[in-house]
C-alpha positions as CSV (number, residue, x, y, z in Angstrom):
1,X,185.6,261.2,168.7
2,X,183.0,259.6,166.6
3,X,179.2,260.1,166.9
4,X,179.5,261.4,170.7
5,X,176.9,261.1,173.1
6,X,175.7,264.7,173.2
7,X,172.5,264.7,175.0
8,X,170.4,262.9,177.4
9,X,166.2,263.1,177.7
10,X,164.3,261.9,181.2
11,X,160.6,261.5,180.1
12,X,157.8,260.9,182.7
13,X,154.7,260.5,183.8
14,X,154.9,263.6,186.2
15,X,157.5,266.1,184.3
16,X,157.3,268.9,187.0
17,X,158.0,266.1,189.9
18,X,160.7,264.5,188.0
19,X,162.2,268.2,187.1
20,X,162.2,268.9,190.2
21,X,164.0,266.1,191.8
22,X,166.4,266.6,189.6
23,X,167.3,270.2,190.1
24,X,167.6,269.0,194.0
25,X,169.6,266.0,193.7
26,X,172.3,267.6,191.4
27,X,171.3,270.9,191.5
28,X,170.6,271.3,188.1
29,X,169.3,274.5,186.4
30,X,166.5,273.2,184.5
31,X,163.9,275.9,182.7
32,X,160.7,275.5,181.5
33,X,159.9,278.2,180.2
34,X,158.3,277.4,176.9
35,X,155.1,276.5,175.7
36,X,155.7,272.7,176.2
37,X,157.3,273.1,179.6
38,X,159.9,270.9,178.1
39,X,162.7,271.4,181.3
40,X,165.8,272.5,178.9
41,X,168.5,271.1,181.8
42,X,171.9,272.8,182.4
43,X,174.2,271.1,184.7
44,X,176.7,273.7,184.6
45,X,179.2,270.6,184.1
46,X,182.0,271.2,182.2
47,X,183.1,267.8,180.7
48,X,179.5,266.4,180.9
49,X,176.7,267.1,178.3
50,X,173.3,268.5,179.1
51,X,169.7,267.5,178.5
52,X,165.7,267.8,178.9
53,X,163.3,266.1,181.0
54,X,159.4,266.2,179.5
55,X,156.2,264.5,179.8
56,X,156.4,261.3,177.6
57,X,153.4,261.3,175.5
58,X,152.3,258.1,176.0
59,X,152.4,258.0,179.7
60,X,155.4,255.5,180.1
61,X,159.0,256.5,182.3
62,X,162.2,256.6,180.0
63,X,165.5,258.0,179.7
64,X,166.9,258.2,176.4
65,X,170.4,259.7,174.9
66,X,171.2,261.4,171.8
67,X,174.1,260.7,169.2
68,X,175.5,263.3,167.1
69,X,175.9,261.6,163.6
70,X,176.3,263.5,159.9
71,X,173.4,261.6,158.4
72,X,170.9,260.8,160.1
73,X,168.4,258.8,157.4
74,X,171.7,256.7,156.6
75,X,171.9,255.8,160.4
76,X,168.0,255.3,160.5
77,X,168.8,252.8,157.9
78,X,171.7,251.2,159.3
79,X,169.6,250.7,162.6
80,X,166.9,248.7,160.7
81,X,169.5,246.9,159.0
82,X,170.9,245.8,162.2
83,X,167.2,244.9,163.6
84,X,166.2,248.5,165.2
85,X,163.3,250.4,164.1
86,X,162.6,253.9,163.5
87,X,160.4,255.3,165.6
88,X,160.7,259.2,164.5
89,X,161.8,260.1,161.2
90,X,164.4,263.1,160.4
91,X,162.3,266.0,161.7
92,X,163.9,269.7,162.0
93,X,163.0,272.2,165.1
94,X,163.3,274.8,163.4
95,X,166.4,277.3,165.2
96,X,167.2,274.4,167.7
97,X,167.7,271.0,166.6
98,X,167.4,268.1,163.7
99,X,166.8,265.1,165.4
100,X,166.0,261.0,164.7
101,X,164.6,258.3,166.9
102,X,164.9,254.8,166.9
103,X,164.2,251.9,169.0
104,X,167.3,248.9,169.0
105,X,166.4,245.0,169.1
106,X,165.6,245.5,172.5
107,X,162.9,248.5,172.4
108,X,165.1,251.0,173.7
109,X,164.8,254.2,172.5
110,X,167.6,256.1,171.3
111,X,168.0,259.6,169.6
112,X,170.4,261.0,166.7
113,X,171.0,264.4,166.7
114,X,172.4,266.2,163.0
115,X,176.3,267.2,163.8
């Protein structure tokens, strides 16, 4: 499969409410144990893909879901191309994750993960 879905974020205004109605409608594991208590979720799914919930900084409610793609300035540019803007810019986490945001025509947000 090409450029899976491989992760999805929950951002909102209260993270710890959110977290938490999450871990009790699915009955998630989610921790937050780290210095953003950025919930790290696990739905011990097999099949399905796993994800975060967070505060969004900005106060506003979204969800948003992460590609995996090889390239992730060539898909930045390929989204502006097509009338989506880049909102974040490759960035590396260092031991966890490089990762790219954009927004499509529509504002959504949308997030590439490096393969």
């Amino acid at each position: 499969m090409r450029n899976p879905v491989v992760r999805f974020q929950i951002q909102a205004k209260d993270h710890e409410k959110i977290q938490a109605f999450y871990k009790d409608l699915f009955d998630w594991h989610i921790d937050n144990n780290n210095p953003f208590n950025y919930g790290m979720v696990d739905t011990h799914a097999e099949g399905g893909i796993n994800g975060g919930i967070a505060s969004a900084n900005d106060g506003t409610s979204r969800v948003t879901f992460y590609a995996q793609v090889d390239d992730l300035q060539a898909y930045l540019d390929k989204a502006e191309r097509l009338g989506g803007k880049t909102v974040l810019p490759p960035m590396e986490i260092p031991d966890t994750v490089t990762l790219a945001m954009f927004s499509d025509p529509e504002g959504n947000l949308i997030g590439l993960m490096k393969g």
